[in-house]
mmCIF file as Biopython writes it, N, C-alpha, C and O atoms, coordinates in Angstrom:
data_model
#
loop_
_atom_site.group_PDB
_atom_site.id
_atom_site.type_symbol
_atom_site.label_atom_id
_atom_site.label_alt_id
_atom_site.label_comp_id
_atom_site.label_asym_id
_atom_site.label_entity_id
_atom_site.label_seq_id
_atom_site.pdbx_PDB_ins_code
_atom_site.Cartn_x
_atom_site.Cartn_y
_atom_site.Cartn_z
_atom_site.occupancy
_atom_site.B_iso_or_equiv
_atom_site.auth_seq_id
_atom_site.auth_asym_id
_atom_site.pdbx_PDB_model_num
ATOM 1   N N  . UNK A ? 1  ? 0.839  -1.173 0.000   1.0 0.0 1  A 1 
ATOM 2   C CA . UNK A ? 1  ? 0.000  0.000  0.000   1.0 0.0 1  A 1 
ATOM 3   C C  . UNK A ? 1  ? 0.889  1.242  0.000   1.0 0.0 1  A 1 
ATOM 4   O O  . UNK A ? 1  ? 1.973  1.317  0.579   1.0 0.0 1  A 1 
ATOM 5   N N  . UNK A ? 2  ? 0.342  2.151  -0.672  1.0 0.0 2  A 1 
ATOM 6   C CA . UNK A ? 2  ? 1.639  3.433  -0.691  1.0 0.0 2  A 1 
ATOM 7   C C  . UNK A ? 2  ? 0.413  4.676  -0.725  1.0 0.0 2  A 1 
ATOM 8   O O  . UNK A ? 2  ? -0.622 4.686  -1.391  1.0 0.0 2  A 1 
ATOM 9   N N  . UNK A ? 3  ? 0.857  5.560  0.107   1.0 0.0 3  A 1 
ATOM 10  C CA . UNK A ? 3  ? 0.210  7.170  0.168   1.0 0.0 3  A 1 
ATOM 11  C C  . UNK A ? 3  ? 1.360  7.860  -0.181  1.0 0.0 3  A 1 
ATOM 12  O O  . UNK A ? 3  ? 2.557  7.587  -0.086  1.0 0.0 3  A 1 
ATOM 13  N N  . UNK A ? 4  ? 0.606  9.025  -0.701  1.0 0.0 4  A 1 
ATOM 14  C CA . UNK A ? 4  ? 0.902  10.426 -1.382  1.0 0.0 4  A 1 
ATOM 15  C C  . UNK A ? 4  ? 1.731  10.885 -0.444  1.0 0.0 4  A 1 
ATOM 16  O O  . UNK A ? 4  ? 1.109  10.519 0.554   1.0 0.0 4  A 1 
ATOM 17  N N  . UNK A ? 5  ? 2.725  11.444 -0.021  1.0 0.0 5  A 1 
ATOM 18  C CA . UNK A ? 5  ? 3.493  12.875 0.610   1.0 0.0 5  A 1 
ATOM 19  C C  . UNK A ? 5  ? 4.049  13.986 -0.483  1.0 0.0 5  A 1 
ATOM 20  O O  . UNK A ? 5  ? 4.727  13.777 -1.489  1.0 0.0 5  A 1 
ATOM 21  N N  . UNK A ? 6  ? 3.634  15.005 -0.056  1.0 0.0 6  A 1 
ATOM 22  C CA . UNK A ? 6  ? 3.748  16.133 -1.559  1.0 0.0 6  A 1 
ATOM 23  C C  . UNK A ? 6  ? 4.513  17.505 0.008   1.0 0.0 6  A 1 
ATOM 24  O O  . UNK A ? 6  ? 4.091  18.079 1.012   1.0 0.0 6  A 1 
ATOM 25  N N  . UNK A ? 7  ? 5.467  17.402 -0.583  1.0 0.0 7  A 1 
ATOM 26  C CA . UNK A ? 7  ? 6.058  18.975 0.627   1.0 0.0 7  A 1 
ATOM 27  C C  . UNK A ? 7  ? 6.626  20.095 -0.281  1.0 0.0 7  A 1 
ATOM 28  O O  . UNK A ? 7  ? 7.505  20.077 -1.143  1.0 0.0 7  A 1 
ATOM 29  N N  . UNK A ? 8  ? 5.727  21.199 0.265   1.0 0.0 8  A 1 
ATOM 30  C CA . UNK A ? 8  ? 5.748  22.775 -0.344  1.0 0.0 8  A 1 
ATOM 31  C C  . UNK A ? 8  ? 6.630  23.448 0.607   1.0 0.0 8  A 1 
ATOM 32  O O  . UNK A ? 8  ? 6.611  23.321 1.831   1.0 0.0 8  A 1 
ATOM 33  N N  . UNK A ? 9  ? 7.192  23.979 0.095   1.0 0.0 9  A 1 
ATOM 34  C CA . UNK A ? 9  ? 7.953  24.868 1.241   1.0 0.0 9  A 1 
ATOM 35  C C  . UNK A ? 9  ? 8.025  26.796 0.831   1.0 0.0 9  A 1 
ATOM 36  O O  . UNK A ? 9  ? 8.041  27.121 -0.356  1.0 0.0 9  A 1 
ATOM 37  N N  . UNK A ? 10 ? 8.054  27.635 1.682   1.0 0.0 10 A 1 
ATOM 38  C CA . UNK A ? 10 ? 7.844  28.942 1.007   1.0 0.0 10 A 1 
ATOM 39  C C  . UNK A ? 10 ? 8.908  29.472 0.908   1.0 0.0 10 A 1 
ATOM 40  O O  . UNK A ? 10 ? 9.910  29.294 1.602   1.0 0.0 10 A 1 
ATOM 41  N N  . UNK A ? 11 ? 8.663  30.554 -0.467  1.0 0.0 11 A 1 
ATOM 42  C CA . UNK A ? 11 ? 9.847  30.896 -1.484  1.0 0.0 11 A 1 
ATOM 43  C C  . UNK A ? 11 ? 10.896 31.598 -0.763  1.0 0.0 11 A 1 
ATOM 44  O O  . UNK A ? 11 ? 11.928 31.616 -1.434  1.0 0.0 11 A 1 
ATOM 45  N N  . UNK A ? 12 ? 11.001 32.143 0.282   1.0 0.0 12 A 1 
ATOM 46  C CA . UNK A ? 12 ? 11.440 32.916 0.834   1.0 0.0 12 A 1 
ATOM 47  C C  . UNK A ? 12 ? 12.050 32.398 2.140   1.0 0.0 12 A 1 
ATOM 48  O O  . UNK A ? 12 ? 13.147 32.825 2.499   1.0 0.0 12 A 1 
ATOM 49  N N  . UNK A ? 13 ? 11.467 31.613 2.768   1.0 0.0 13 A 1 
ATOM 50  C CA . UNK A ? 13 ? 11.617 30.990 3.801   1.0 0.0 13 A 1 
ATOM 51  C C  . UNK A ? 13 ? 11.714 29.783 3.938   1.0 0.0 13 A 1 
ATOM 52  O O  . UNK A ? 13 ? 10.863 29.150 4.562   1.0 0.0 13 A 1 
ATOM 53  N N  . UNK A ? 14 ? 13.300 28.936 3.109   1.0 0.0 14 A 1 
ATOM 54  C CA . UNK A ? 14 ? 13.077 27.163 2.933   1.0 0.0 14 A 1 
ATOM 55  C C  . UNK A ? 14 ? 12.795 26.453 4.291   1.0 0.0 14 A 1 
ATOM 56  O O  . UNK A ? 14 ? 12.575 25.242 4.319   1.0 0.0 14 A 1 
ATOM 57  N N  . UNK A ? 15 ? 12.805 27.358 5.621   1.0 0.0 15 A 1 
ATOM 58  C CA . UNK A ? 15 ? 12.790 26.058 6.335   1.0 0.0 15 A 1 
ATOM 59  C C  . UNK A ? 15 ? 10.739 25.949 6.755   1.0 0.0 15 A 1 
ATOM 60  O O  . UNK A ? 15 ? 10.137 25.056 7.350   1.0 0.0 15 A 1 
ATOM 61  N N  . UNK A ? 16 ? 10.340 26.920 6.292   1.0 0.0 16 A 1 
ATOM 62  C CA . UNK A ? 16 ? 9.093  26.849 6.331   1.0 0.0 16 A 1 
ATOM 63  C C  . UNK A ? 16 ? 8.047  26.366 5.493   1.0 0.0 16 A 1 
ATOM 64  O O  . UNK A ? 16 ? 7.368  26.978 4.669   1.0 0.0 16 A 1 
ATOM 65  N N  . UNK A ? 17 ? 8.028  25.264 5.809   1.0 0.0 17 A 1 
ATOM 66  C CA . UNK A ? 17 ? 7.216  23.841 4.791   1.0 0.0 17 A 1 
ATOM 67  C C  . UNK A ? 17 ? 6.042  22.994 5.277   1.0 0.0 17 A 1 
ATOM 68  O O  . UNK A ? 17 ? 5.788  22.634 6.426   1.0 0.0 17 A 1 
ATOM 69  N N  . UNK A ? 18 ? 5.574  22.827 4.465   1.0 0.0 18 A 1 
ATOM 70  C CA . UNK A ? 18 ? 4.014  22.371 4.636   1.0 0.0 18 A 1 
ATOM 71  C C  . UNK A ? 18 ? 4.105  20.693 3.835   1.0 0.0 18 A 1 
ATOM 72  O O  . UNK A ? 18 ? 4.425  20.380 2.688   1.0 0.0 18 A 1 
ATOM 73  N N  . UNK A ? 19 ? 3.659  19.843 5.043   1.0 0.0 19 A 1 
ATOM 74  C CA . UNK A ? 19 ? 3.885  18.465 4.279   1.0 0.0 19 A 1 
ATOM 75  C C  . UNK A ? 19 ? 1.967  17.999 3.774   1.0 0.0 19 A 1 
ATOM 76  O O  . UNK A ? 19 ? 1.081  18.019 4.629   1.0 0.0 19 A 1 
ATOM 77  N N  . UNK A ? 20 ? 1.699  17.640 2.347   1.0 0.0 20 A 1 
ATOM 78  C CA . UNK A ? 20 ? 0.477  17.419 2.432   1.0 0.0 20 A 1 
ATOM 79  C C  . UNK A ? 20 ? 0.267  15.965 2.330   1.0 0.0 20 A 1 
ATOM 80  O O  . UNK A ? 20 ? 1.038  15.358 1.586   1.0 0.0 20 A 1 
ATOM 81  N N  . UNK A ? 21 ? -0.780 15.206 3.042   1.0 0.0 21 A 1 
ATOM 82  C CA . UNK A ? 21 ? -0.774 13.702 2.887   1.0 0.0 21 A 1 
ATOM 83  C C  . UNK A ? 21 ? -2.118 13.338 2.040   1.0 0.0 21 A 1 
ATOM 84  O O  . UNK A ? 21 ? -3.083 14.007 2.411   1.0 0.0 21 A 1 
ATOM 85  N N  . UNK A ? 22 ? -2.376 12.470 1.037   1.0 0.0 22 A 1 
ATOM 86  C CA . UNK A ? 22 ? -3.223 12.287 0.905   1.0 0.0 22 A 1 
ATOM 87  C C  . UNK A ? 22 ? -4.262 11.722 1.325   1.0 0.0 22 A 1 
ATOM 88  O O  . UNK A ? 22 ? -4.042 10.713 1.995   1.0 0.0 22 A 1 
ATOM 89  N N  . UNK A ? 23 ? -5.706 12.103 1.124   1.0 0.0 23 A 1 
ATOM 90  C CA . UNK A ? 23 ? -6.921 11.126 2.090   1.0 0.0 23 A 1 
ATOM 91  C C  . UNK A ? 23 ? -7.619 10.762 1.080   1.0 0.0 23 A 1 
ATOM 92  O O  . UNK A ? 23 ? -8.781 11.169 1.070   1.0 0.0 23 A 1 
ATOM 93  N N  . UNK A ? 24 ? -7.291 10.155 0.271   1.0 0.0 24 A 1 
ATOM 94  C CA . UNK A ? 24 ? -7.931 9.397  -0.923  1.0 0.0 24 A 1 
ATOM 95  C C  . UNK A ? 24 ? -7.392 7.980  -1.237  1.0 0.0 24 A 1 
ATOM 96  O O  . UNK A ? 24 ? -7.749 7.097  -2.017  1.0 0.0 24 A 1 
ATOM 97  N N  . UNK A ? 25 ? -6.388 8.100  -0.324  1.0 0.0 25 A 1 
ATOM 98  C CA . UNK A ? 25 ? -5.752 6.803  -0.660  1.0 0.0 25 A 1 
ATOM 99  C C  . UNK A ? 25 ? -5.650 6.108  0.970   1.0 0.0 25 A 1 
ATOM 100 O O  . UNK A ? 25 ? -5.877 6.772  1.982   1.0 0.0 25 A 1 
ATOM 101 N N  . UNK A ? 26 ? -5.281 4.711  0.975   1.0 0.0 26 A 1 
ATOM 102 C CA . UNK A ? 26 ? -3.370 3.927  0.017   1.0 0.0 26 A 1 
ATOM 103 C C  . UNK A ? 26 ? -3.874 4.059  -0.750  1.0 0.0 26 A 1 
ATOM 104 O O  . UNK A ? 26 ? -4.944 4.667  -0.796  1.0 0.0 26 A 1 
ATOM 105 N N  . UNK A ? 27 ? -3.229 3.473  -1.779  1.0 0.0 27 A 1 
ATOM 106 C CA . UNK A ? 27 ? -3.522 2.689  -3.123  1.0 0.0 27 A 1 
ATOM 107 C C  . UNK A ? 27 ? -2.277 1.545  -3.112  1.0 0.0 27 A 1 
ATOM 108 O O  . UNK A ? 27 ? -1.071 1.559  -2.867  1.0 0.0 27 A 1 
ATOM 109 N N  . UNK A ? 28 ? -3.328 0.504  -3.541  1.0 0.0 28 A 1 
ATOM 110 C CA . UNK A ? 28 ? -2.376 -0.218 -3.531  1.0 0.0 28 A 1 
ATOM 111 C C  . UNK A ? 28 ? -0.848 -0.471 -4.706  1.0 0.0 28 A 1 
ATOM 112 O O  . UNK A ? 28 ? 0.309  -0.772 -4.413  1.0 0.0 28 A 1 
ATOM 113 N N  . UNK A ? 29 ? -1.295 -0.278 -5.656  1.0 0.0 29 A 1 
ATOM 114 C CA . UNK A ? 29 ? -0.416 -0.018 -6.568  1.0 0.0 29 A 1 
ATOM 115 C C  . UNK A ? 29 ? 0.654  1.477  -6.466  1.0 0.0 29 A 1 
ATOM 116 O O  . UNK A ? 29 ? 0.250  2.463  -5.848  1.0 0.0 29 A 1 
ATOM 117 N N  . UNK A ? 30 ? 1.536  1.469  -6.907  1.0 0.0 30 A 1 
ATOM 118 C CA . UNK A ? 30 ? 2.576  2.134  -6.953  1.0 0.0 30 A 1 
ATOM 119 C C  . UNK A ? 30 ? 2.315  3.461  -8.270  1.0 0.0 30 A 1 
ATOM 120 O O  . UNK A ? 30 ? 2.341  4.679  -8.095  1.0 0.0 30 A 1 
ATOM 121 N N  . UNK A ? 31 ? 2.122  2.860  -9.288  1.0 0.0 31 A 1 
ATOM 122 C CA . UNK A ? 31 ? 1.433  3.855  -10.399 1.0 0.0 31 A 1 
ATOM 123 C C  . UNK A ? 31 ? 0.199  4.485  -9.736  1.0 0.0 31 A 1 
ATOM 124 O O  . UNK A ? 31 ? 0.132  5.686  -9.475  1.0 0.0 31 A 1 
ATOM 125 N N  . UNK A ? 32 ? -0.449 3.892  -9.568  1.0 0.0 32 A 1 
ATOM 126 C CA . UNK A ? 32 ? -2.336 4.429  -8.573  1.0 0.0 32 A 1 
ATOM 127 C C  . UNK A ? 32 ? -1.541 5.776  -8.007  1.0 0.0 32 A 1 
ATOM 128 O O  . UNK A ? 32 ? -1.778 6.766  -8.699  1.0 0.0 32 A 1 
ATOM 129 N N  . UNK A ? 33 ? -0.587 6.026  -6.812  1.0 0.0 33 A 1 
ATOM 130 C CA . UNK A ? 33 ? 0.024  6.933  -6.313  1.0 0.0 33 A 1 
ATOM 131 C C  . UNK A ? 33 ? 0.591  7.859  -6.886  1.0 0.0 33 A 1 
ATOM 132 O O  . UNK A ? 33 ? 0.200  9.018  -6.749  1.0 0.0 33 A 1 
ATOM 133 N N  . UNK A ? 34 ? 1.641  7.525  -7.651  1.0 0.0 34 A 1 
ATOM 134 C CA . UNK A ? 34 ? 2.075  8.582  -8.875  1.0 0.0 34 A 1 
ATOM 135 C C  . UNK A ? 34 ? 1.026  9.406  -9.434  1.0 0.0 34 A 1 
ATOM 136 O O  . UNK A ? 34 ? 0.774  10.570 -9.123  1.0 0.0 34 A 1 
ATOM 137 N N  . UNK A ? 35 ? 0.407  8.642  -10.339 1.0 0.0 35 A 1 
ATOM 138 C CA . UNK A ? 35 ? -0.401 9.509  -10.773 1.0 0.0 35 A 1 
ATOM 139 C C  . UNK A ? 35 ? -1.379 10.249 -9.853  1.0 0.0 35 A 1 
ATOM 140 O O  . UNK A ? 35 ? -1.942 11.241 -10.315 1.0 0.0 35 A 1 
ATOM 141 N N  . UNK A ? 36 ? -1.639 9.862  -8.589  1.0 0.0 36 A 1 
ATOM 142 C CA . UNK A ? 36 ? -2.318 10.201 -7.674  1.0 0.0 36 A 1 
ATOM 143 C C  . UNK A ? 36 ? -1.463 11.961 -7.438  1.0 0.0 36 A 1 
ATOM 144 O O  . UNK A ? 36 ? -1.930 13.083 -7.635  1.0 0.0 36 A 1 
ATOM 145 N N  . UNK A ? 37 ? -0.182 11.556 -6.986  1.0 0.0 37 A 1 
ATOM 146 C CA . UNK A ? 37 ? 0.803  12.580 -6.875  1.0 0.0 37 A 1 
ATOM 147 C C  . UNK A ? 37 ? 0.380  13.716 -7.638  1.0 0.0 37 A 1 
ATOM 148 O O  . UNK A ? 37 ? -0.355 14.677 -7.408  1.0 0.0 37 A 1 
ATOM 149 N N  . UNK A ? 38 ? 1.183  13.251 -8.791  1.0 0.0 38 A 1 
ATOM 150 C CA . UNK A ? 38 ? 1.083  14.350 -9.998  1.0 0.0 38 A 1 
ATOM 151 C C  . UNK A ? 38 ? -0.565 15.287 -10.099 1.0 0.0 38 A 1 
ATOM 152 O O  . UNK A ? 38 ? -0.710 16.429 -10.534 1.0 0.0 38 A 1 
ATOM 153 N N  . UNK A ? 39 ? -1.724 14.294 -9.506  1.0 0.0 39 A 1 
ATOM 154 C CA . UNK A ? 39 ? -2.981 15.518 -9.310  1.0 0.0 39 A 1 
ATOM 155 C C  . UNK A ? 39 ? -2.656 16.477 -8.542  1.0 0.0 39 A 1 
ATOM 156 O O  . UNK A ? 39 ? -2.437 17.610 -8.970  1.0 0.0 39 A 1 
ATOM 157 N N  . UNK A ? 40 ? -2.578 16.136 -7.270  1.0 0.0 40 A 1 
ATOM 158 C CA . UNK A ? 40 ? -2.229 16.963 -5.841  1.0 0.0 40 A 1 
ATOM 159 C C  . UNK A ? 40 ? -1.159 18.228 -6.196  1.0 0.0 40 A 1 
ATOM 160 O O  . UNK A ? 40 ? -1.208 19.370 -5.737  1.0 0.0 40 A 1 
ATOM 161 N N  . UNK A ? 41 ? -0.217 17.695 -7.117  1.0 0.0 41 A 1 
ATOM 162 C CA . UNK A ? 41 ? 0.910  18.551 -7.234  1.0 0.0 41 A 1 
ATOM 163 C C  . UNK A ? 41 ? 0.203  19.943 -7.904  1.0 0.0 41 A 1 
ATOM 164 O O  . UNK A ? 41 ? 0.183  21.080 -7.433  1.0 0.0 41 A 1 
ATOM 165 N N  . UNK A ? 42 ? -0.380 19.426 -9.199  1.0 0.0 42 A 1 
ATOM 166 C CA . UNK A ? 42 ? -1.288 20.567 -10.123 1.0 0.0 42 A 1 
ATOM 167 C C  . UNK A ? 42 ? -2.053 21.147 -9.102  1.0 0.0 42 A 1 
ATOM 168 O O  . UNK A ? 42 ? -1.888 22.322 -8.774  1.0 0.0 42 A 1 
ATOM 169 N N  . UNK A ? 43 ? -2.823 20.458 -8.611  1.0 0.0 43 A 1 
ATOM 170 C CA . UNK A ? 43 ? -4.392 21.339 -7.904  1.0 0.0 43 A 1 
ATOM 171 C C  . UNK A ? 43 ? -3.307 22.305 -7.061  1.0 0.0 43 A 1 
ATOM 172 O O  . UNK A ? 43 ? -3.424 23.530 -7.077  1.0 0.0 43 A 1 
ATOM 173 N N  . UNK A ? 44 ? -1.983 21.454 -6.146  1.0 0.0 44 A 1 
ATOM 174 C CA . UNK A ? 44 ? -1.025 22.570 -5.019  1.0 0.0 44 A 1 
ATOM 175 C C  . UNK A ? 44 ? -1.080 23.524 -5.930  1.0 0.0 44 A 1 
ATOM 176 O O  . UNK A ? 44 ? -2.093 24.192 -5.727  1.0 0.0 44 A 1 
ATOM 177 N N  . UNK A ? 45 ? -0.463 23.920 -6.860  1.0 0.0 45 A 1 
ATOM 178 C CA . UNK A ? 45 ? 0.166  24.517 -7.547  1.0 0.0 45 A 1 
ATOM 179 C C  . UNK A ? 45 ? -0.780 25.957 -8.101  1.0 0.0 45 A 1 
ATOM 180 O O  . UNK A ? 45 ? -0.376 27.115 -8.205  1.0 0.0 45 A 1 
ATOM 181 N N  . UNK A ? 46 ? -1.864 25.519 -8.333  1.0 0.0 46 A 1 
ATOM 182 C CA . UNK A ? 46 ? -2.675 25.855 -8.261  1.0 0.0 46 A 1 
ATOM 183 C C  . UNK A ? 46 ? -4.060 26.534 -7.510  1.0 0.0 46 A 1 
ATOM 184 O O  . UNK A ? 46 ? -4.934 27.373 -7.724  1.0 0.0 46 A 1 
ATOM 185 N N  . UNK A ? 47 ? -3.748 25.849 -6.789  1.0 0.0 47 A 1 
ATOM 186 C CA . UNK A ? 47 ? -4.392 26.697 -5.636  1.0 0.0 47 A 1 
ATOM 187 C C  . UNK A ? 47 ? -2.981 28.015 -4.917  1.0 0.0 47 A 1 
ATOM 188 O O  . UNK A ? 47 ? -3.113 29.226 -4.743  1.0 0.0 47 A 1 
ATOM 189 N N  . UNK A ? 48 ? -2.154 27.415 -4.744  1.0 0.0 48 A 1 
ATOM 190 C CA . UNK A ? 48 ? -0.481 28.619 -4.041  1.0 0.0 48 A 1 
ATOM 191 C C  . UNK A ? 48 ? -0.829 29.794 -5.565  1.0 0.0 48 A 1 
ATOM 192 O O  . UNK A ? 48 ? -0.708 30.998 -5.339  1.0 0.0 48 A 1 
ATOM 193 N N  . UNK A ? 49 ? -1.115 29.483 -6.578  1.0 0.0 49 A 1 
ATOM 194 C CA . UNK A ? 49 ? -1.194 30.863 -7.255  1.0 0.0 49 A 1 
ATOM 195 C C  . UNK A ? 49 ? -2.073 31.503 -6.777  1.0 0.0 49 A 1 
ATOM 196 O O  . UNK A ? 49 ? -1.902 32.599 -6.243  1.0 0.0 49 A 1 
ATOM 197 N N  . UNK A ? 50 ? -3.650 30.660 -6.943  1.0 0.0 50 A 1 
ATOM 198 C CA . UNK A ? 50 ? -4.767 31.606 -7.041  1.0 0.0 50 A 1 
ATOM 199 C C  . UNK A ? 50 ? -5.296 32.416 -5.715  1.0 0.0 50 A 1 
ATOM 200 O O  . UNK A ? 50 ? -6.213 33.234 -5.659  1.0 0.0 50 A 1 
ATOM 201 N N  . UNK A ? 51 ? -4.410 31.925 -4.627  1.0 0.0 51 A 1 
ATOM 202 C CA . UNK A ? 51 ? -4.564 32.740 -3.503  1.0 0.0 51 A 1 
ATOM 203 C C  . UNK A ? 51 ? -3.335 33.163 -3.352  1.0 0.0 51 A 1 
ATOM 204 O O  . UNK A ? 51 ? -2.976 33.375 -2.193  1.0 0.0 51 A 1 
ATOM 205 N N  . UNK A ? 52 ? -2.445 33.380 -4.365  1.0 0.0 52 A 1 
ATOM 206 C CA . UNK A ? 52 ? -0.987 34.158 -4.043  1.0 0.0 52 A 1 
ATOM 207 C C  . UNK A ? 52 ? -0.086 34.019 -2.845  1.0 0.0 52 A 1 
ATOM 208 O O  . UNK A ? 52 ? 0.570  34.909 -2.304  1.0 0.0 52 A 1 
ATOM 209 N N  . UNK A ? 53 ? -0.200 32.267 -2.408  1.0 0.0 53 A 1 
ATOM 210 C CA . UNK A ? 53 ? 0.469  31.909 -1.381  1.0 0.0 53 A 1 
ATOM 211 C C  . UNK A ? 53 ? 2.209  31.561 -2.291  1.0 0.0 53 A 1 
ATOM 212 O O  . UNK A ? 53 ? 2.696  31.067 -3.308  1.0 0.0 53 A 1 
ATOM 213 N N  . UNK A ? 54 ? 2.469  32.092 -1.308  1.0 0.0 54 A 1 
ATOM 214 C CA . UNK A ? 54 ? 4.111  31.760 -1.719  1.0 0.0 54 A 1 
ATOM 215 C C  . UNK A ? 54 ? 4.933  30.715 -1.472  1.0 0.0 54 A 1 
ATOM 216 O O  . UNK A ? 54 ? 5.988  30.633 -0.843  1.0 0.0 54 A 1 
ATOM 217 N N  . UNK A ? 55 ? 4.264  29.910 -2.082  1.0 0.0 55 A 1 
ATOM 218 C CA . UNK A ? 55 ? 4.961  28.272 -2.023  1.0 0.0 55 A 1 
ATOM 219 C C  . UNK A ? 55 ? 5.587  27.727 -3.359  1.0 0.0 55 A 1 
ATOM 220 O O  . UNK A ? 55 ? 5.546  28.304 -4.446  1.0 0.0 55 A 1 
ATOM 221 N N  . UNK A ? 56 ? 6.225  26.405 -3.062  1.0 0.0 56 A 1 
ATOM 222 C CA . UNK A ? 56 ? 6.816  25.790 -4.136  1.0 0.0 56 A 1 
ATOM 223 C C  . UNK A ? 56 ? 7.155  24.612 -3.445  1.0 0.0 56 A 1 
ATOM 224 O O  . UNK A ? 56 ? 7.725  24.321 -2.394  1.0 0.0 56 A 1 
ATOM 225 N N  . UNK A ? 57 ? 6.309  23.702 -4.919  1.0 0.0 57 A 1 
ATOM 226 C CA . UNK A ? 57 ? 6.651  22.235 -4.450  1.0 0.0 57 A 1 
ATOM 227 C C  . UNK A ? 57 ? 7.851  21.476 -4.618  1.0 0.0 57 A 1 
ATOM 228 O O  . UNK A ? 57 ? 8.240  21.061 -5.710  1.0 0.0 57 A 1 
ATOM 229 N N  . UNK A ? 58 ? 8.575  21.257 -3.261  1.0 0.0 58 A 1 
ATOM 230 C CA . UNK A ? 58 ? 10.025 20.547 -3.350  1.0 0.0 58 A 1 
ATOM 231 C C  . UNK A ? 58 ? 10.156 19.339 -3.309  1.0 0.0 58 A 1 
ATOM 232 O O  . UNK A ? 58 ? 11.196 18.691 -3.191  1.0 0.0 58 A 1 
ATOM 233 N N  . UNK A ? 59 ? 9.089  18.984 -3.406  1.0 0.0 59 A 1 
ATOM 234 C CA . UNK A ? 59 ? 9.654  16.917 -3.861  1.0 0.0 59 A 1 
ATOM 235 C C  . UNK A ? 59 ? 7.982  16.240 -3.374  1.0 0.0 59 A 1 
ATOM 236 O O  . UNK A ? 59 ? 7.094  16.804 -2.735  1.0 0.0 59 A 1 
ATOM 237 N N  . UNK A ? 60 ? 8.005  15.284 -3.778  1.0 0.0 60 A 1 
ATOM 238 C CA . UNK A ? 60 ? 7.010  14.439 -3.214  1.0 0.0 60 A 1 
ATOM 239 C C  . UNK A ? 60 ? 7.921  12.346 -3.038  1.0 0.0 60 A 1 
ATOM 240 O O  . UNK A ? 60 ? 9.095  11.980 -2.982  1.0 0.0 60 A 1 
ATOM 241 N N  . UNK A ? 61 ? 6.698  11.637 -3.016  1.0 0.0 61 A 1 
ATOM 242 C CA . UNK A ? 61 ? 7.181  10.258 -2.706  1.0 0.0 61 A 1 
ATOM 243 C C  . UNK A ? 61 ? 5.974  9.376  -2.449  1.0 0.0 61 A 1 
ATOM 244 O O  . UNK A ? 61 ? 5.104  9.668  -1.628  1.0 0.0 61 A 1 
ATOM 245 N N  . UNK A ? 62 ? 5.969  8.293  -3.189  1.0 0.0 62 A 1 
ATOM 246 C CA . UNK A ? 62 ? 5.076  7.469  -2.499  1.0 0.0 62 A 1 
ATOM 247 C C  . UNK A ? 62 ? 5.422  6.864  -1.310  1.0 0.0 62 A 1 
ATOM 248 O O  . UNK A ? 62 ? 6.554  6.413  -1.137  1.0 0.0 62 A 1 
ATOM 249 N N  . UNK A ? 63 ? 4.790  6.825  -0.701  1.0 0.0 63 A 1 
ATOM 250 C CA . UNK A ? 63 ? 5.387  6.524  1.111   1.0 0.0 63 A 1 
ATOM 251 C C  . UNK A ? 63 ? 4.575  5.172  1.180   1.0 0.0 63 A 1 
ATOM 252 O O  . UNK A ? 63 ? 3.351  5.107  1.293   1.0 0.0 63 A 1 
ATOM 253 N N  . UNK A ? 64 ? 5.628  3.875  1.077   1.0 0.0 64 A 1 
ATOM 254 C CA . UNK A ? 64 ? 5.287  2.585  1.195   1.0 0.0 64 A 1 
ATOM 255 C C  . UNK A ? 64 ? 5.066  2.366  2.740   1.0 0.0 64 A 1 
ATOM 256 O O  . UNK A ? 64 ? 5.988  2.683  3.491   1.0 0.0 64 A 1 
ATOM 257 N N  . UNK A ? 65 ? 4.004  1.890  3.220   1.0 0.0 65 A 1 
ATOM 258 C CA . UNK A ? 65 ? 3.241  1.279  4.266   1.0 0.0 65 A 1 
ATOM 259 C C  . UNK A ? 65 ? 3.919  0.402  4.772   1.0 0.0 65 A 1 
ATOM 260 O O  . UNK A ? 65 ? 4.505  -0.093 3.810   1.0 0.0 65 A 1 
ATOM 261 N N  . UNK A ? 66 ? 4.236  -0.136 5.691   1.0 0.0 66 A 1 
ATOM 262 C CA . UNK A ? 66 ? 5.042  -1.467 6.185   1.0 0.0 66 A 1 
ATOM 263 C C  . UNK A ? 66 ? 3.630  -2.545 6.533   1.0 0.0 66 A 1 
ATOM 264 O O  . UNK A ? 66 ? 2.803  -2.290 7.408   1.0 0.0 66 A 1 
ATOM 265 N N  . UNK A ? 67 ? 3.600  -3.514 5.824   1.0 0.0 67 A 1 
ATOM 266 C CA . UNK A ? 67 ? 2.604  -4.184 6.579   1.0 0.0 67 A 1 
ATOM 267 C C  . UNK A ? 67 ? 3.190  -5.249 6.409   1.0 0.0 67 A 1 
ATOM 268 O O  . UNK A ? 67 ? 3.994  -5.693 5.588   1.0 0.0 67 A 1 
ATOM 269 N N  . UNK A ? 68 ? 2.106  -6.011 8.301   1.0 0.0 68 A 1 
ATOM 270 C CA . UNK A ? 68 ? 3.276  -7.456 8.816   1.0 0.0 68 A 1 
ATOM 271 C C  . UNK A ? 68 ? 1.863  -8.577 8.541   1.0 0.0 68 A 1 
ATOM 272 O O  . UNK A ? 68 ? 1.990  -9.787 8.724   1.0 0.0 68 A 1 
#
């Protein structure tokens, strides 16, 4: 199972960062996430313009689940 982590951090201030997790998932597949990613990233991106928040997205990851 793997969830979304997408971290923005602001332009001005790298140590001030915002980690977002997704609530749409796991997914179990590895692609499912990616592409999961790559939404979150647009809509971030997108939304930090249209309210003129001063962010920028510095990395994301599918974050594999440990299960026993």
């Amino acid at each position: 199972m793997f969830t979304v982590v997408v971290v923005a951090c602001h332009i001005l201030y790298a140590d001030r960062c915002i980690e977002m997790i997704d609530t749409r998932g796991p997914y179990l597949k590895e692609e499912r996430c990616d592409a999961r990613a790559r939404e979150m990233i647009k809509h971030s991106r997108d939304m930090f313009k249209r309210d003129n928040m001063p962010f920028k997205i510095i990395g994301w990851k599918c974050d594999k689940e440990n299960t026993v």
